[in-house]
N, C-alpha and C positions, 0 to 999 in steps of 0.2 A: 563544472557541472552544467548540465545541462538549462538550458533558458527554461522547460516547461519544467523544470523541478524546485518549489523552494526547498530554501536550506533549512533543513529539519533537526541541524544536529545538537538545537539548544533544547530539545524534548529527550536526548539520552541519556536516561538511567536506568540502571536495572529494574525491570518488576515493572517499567512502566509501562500502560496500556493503550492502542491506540485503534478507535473506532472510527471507520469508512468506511464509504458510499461508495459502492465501485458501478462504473460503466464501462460492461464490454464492448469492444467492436466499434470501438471510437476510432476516431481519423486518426488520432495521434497519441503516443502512448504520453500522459502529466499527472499530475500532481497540482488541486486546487487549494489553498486552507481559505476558507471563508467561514468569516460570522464562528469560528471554533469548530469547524466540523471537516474534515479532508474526505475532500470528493480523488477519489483516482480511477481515471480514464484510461484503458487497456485497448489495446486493436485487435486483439485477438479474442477469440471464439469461446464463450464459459464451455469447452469440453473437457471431459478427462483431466479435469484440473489445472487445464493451460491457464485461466484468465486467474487461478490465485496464484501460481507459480510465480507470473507476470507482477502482479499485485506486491508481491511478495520482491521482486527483485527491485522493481523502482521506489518503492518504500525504504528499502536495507540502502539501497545507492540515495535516496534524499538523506537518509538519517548517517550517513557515511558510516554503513555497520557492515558485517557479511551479513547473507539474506540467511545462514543456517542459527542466527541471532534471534532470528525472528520467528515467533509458533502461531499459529490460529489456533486460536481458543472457539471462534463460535464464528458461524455463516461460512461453511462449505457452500453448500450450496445457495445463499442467498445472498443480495446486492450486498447487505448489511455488514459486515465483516469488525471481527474481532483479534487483531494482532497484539503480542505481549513481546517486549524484549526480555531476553534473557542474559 
């Protein structure tokens, strides 16, 4: 696994839900957990749903899950983001 990703995989259970701080257009794509809150930093562009795609695939790769595991429930279009496993 990658160095910028913690190991996220003792947060997987079904139903569970997980809320982050996304920053697009970072230097480098990670994964922060601080103080209970995951900040994830994207290098790519919020267009056309690239930066939750993004979002969406190094989350499923911290939680060692596939990413079609993973739904957005809330923040399309906003930093705030709402992810549930399924």
């Amino acid at each position: 696994m990658s160095r910028d990703l913690p190991d996220l995989t003792h947060l997987v259970r079904p139903g569970a839900e997980f809320a982050l701080r996304v920053t697009p257009k970072a230097s480098r794509d990670r994964i922060v957990a601080a103080g209970g809150v995951l900040r994830v930093y994207v290098t790519v562009a919020p267009e056309d749903g690239k930066a939750n795609a993004a979002v969406q695939k190094l989350l499923a790769k911290s939680l060692g899950v596939a990413k079609s595991r993973l739904t957005l429930l809330r923040g399309q279009t906003s930093r705030d983001k709402l992810f549930r496993l399924e």
